[in-house]
PASEBA-1860 file (N, C-alpha, C; in nm, 3 decimals):
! residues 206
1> XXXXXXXX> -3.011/-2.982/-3.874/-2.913/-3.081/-3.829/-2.929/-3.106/-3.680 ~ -2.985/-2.985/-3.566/-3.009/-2.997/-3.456/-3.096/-3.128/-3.386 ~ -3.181/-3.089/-3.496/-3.319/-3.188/-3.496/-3.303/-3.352/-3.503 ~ -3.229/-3.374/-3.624/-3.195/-3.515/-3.648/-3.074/-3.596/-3.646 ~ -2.967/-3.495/-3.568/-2.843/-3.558/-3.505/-2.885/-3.652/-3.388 ~ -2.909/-3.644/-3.324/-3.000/-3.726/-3.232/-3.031/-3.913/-3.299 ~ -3.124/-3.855/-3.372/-3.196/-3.995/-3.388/-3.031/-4.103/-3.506 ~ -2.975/-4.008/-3.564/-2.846/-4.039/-3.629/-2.772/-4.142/-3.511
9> XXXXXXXX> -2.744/-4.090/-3.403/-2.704/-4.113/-3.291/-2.704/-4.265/-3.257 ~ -2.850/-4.217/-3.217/-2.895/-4.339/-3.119/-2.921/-4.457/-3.237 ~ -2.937/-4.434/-3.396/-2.903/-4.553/-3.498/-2.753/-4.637/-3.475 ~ -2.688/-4.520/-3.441/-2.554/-4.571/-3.461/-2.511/-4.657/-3.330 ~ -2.546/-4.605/-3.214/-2.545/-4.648/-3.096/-2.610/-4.771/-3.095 ~ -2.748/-4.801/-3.150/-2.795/-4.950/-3.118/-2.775/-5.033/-3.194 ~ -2.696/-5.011/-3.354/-2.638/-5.103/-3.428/-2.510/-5.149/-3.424 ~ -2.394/-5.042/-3.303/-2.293/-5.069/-3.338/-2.182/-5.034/-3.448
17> XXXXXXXX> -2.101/-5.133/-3.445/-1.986/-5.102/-3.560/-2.041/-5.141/-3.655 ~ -2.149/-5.229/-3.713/-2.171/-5.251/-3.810/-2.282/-5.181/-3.919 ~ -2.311/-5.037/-3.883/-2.402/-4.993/-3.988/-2.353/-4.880/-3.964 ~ -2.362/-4.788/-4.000/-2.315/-4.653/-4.101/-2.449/-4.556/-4.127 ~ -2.401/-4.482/-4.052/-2.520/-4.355/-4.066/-2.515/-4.229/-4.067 ~ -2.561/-4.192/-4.231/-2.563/-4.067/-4.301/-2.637/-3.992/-4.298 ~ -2.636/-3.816/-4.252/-2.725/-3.750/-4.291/-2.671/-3.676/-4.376 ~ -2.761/-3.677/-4.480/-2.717/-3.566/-4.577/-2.797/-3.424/-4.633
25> XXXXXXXX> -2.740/-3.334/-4.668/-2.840/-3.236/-4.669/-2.860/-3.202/-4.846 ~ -3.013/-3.216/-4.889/-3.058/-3.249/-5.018/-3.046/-3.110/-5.074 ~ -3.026/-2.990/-5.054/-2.988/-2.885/-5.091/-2.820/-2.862/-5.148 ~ -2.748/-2.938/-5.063/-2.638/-2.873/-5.140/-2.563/-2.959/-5.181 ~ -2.676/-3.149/-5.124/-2.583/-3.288/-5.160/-2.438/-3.314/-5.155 ~ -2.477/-3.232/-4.999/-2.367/-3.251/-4.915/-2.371/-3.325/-4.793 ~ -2.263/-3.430/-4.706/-2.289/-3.497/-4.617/-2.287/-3.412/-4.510 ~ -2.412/-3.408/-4.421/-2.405/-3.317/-4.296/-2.322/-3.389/-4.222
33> XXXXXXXX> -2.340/-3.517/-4.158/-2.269/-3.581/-4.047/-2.268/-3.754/-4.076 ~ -2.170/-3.745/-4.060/-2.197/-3.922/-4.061/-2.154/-3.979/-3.933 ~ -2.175/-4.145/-3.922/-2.149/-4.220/-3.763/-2.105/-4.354/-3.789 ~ -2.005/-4.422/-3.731/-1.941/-4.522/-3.776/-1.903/-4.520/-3.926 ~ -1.809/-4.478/-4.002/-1.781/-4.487/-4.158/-1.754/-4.564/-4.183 ~ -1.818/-4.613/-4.322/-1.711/-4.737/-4.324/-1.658/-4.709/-4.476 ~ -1.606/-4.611/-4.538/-1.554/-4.554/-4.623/-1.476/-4.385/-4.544 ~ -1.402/-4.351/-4.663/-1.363/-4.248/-4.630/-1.372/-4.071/-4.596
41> XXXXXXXX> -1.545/-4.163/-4.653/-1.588/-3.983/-4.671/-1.636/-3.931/-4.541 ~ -1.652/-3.804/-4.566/-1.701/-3.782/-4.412/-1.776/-3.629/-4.461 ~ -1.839/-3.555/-4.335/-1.905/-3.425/-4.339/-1.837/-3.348/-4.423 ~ -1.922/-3.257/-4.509/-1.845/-3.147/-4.649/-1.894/-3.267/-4.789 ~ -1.836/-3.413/-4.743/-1.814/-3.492/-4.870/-1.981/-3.492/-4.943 ~ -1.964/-3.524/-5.110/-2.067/-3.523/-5.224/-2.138/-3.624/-5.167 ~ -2.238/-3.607/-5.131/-2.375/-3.708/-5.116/-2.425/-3.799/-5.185 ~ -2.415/-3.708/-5.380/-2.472/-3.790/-5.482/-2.617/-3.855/-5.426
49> XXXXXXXX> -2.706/-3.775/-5.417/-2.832/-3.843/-5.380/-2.910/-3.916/-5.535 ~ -2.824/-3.905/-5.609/-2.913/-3.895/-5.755/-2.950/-4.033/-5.761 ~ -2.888/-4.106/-5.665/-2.913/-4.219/-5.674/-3.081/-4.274/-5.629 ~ -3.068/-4.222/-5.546/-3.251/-4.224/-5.512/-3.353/-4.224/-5.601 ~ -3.337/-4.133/-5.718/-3.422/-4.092/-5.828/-3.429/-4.235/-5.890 ~ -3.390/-4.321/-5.874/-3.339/-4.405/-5.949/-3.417/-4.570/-5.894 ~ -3.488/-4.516/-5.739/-3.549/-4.654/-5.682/-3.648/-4.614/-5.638 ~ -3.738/-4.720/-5.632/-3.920/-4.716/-5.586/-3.916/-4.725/-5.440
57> XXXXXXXX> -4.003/-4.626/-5.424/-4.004/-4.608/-5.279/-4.099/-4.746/-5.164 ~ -4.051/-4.819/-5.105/-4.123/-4.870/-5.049/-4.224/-4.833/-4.958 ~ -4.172/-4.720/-4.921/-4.326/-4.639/-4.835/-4.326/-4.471/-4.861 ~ -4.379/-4.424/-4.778/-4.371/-4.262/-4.842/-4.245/-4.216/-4.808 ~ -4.128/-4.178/-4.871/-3.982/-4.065/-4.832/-3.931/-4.227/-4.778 ~ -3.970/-4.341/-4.835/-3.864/-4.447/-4.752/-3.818/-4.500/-4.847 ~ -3.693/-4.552/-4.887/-3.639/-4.623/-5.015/-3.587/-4.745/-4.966 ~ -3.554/-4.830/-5.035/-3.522/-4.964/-4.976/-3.570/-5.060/-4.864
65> XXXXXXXX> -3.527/-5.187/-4.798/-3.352/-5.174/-4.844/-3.335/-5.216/-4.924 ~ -3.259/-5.159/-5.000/-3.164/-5.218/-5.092/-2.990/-5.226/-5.074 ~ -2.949/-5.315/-5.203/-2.803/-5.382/-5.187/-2.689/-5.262/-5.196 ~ -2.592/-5.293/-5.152/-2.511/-5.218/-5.182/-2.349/-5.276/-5.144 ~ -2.226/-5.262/-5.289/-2.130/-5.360/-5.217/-2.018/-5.234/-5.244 ~ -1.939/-5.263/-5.087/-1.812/-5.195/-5.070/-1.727/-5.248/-5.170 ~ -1.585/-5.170/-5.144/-1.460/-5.196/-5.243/-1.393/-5.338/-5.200 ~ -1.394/-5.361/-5.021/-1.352/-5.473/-5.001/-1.451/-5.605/-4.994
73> XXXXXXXX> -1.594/-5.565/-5.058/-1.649/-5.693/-5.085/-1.758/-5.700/-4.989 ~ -1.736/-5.654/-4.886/-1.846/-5.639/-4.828/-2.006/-5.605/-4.870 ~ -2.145/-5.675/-4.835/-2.261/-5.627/-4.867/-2.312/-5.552/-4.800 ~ -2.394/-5.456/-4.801/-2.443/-5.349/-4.743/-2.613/-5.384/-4.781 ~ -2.708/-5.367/-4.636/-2.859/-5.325/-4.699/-2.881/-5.194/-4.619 ~ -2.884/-5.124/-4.732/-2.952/-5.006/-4.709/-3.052/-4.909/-4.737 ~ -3.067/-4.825/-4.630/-3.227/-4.800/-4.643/-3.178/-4.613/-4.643 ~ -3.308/-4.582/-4.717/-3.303/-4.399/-4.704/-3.439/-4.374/-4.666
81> XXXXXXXX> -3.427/-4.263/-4.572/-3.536/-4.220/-4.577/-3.536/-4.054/-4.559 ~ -3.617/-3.975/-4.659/-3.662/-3.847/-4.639/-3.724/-3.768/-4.520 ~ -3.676/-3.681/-4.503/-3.687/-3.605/-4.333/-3.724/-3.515/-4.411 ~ -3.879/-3.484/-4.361/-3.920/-3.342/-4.429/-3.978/-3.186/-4.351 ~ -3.979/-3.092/-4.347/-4.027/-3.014/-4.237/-4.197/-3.009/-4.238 ~ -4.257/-2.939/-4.138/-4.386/-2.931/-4.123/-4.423/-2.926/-4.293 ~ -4.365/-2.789/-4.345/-4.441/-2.740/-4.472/-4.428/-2.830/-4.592 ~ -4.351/-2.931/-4.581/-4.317/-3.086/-4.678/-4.174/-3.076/-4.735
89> XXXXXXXX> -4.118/-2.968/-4.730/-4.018/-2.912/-4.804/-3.898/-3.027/-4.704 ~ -3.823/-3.084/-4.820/-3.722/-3.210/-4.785/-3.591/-3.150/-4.683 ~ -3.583/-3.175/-4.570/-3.483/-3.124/-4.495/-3.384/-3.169/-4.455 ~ -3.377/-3.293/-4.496/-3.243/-3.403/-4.496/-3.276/-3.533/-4.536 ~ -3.197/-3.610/-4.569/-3.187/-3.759/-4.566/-3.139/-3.820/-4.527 ~ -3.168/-3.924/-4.443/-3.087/-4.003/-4.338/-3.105/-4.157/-4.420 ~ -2.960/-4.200/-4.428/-2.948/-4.274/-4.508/-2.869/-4.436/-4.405 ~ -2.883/-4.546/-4.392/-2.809/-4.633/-4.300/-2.764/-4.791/-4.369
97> XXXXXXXX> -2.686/-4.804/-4.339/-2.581/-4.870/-4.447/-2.567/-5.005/-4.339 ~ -2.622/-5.091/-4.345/-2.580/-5.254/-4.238/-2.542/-5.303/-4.345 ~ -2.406/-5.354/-4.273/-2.322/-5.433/-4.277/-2.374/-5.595/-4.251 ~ -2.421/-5.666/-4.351/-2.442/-5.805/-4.383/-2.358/-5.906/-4.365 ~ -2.216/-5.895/-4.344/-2.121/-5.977/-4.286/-2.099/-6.030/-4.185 ~ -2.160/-6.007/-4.075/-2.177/-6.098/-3.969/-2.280/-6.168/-3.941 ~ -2.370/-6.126/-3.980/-2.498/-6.207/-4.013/-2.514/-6.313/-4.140 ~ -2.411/-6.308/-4.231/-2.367/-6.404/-4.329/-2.271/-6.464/-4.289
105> XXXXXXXX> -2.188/-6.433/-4.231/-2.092/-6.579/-4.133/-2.122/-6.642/-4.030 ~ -2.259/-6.578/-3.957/-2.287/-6.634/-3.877/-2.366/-6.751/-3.920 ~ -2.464/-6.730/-4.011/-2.573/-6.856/-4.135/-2.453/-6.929/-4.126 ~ -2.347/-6.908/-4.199/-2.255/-6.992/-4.307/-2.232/-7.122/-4.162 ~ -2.185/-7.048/-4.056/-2.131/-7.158/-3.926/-2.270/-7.230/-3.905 ~ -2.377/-7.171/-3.884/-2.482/-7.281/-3.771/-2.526/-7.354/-3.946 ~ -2.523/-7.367/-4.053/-2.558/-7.417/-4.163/-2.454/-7.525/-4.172 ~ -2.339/-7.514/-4.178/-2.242/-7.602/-4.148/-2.199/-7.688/-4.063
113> XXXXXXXX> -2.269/-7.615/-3.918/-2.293/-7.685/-3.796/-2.365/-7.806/-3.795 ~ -2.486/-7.746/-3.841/-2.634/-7.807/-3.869/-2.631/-7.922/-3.967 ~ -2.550/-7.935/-4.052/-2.557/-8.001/-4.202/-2.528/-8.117/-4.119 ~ -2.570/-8.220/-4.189/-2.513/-8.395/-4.153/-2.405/-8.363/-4.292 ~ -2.296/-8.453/-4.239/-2.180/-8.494/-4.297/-2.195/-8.605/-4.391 ~ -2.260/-8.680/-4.380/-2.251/-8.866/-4.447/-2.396/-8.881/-4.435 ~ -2.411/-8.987/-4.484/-2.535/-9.037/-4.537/-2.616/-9.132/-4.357 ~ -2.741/-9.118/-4.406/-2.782/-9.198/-4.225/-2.725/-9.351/-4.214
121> XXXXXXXX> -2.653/-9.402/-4.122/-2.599/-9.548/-4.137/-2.681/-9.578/-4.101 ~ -2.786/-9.667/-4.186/-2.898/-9.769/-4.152/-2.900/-9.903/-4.086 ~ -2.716/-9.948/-4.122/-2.726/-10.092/-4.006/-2.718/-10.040/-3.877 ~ -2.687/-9.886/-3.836/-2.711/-9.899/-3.666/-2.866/-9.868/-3.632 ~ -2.926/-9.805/-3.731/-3.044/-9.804/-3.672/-3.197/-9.892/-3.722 ~ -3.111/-10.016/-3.792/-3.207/-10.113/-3.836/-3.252/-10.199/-3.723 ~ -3.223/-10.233/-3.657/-3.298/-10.249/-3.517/-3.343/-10.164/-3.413 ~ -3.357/-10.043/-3.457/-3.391/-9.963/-3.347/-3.523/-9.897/-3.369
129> XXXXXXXX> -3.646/-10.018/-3.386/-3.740/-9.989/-3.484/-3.846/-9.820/-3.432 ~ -3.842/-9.794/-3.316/-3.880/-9.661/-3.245/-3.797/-9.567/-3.314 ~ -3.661/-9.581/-3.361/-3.577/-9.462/-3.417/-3.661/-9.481/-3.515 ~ -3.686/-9.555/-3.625/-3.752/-9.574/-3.751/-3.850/-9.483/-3.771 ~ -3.918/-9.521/-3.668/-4.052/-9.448/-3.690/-4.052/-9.305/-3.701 ~ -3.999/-9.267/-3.599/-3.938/-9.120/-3.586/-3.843/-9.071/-3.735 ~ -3.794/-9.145/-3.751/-3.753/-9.092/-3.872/-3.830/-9.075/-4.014 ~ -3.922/-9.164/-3.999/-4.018/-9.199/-4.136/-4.092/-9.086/-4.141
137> XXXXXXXX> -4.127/-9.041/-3.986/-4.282/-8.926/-3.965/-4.171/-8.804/-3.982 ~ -4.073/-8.786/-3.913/-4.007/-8.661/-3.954/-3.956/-8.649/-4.109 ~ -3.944/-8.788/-4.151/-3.889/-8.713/-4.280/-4.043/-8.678/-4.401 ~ -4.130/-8.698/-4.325/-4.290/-8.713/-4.445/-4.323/-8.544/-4.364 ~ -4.320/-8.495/-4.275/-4.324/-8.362/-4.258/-4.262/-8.274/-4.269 ~ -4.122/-8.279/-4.289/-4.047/-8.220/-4.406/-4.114/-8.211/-4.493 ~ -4.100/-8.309/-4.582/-4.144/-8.244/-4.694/-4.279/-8.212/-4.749 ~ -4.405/-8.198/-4.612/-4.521/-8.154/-4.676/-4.539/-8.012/-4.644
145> XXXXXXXX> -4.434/-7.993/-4.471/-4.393/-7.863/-4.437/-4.501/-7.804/-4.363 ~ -4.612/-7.954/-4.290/-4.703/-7.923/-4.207/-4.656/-7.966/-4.044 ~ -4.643/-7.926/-3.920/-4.622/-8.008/-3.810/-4.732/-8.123/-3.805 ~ -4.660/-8.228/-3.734/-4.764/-8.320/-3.697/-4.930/-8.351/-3.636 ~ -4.938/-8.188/-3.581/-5.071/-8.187/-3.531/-5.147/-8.161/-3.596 ~ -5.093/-8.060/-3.748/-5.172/-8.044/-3.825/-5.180/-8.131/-3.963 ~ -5.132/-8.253/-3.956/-5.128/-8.363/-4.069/-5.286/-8.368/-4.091 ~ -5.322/-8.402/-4.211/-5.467/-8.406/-4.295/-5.499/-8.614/-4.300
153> XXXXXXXX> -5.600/-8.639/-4.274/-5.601/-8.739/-4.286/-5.506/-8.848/-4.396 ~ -5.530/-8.758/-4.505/-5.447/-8.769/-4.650/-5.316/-8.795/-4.580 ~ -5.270/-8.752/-4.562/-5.124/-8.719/-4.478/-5.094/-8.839/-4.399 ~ -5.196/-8.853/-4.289/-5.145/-8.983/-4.238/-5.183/-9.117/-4.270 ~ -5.260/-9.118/-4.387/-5.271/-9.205/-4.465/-5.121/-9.255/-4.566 ~ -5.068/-9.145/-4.618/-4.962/-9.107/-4.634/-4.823/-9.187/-4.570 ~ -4.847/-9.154/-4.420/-4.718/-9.163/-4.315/-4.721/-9.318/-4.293 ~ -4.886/-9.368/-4.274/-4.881/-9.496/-4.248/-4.811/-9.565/-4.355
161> XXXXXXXX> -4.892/-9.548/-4.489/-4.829/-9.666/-4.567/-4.696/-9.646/-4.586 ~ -4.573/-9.556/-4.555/-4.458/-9.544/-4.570/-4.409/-9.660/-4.425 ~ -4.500/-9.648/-4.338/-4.454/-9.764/-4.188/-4.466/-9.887/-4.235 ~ -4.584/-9.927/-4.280/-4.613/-10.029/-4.346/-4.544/-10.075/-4.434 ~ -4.474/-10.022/-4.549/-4.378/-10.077/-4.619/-4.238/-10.111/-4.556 ~ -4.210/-10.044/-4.425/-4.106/-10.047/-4.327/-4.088/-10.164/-4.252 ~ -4.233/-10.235/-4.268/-4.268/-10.329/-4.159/-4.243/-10.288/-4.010 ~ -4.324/-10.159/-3.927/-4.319/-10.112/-3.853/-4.409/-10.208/-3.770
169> XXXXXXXX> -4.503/-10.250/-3.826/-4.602/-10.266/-3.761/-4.599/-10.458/-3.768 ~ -4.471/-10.438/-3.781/-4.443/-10.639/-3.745/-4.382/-10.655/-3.615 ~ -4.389/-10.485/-3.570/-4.302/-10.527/-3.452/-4.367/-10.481/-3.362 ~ -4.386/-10.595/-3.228/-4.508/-10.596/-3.117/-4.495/-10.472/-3.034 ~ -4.615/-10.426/-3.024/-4.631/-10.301/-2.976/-4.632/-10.185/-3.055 ~ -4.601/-10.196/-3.157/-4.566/-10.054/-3.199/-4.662/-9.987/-3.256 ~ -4.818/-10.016/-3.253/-4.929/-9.898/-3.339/-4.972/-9.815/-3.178 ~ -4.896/-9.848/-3.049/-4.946/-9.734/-2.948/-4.845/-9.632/-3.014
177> XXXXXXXX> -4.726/-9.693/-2.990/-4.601/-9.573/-3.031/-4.633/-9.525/-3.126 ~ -4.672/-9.561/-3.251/-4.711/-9.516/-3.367/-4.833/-9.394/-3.383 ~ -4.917/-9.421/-3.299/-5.056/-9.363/-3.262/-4.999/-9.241/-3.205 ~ -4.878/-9.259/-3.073/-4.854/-9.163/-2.990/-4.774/-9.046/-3.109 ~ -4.686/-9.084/-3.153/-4.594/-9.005/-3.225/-4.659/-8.941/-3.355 ~ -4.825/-8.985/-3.404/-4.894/-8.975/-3.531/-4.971/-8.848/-3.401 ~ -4.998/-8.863/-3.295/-5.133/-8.787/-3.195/-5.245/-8.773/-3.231 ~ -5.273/-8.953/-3.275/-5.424/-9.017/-3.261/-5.418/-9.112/-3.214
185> XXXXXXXX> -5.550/-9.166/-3.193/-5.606/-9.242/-3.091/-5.550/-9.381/-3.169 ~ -5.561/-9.478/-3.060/-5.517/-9.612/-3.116/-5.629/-9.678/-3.194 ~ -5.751/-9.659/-3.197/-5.864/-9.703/-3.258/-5.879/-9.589/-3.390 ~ -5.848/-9.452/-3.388/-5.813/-9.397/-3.561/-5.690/-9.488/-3.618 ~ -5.595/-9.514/-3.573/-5.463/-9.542/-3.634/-5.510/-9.678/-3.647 ~ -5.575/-9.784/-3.596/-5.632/-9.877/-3.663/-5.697/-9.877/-3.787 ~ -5.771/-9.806/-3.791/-5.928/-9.765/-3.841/-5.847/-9.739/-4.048 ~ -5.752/-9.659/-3.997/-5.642/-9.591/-4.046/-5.588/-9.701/-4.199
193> XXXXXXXX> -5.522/-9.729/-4.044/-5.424/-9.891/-4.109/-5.532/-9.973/-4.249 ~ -5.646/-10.041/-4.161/-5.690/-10.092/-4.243/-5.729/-10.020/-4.347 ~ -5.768/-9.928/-4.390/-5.817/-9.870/-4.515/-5.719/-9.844/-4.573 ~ -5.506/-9.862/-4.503/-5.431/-9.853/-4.576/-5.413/-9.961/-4.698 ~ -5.450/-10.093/-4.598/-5.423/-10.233/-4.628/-5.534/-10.272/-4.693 ~ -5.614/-10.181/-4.710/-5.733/-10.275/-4.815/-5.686/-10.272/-4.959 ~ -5.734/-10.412/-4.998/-5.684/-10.454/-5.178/-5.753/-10.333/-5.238 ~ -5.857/-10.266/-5.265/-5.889/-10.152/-5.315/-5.902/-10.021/-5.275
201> XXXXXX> -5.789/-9.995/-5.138/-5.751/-9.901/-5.130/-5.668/-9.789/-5.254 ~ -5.745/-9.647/-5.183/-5.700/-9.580/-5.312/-5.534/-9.531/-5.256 ~ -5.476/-9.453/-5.348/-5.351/-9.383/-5.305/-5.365/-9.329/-5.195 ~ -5.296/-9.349/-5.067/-5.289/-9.294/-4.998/-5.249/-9.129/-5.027 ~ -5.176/-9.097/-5.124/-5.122/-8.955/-5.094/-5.208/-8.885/-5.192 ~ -5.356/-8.914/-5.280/-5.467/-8.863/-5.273/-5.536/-8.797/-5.207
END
């Protein structure tokens, strides 16, 4: 217990109130010491390690994490791991219990934050043919889930003919902007275009 009160410690110390840390001793599956509780048991209390027998170890003497839910609802991921002496013989288990609740209300706010409310109002940005564009190329990298530098020709073959059906390119000036915001040259994004616009062009998203 000398040995691994310590590292018990300094778990508890750099996680705070929110994780829970058990040592228990596998001989008499009894709790040596615990740190921050977040139940009632404490040192003397049943360990019940039997539970271990029961999960695949993700590395050697390491179990989890896995789930675990309190009485008031709370989720727990927790992890065990086996403390063994020089000769291998098991000399405790230090077991640590995080608390998933602030890190799940915190998602829930910036997700909610983050979310658009209503649908995009297109009469304010039907003249704002530069917003357009920006929106056409961001919404075609979404969903291929490549950034723009790494678009495949395919791809901006792709992006163009979605401009083109936009009639992006009825409006003067716009294959520099187009070029700039695609990050090719104005003579590819030509080059481009036309093989969009040819009568026997194939699918662009081929």
């Amino acid at each position: 217990m000398r040995l691994w009160t310590p590292v018990g410690q300094a778990v508890a110390l750099l996680l705070g109130p929110y994780a829970e840390v058990v040592l228990h001793d596998p001989d008499t599956d009894r709790v040596l010491a615990i740190w921050n509780p977040m139940t009632t048991r404490g040192p003397g209390a049943p360990s019940l390690l039997g539970e271990l027998d029961e999960l695949d170890p993700s590395a050697r003497d390491v179990f989890g994490p896995y789930e675990k839910l309190l009485a008031d609802g709370r989720r727990l991921s927790s992890v065990s791991a086996v403390l063994r002496e020089p000769g291998g013989k098991a000399a405790a288990v230090l077991c640590i219990n995080l608390d998933r609740t602030p890190l799940e209300r915190a998602a829930a706010v910036l997700s909610a934050f983050g979310a658009p409310t209503a649908h995009r109002p297109e009469p304010l940005f039907e003249q704002d043919w530069n917003e357009h564009v920006q929106h056409i190329v961001g919404e075609y990298v979404r969903e291929c889930g490549r950034p723009v530098e790494r678009l495949t020709r395919a791809d901006r073959l792709a992006v163009l003919a979605r401009l083109d059906d936009a009639k992006i390119f009825a409006v003067r000036r716009a294959a520099p902007v187009v070029a700039g915001v695609l990050q090719v040259s104005r003579s590819t994004l030509y080059g481009l275009l036309a093989e969009v616009r040819a009568p026997n062009a194939k699918d662009p998203m081929v």
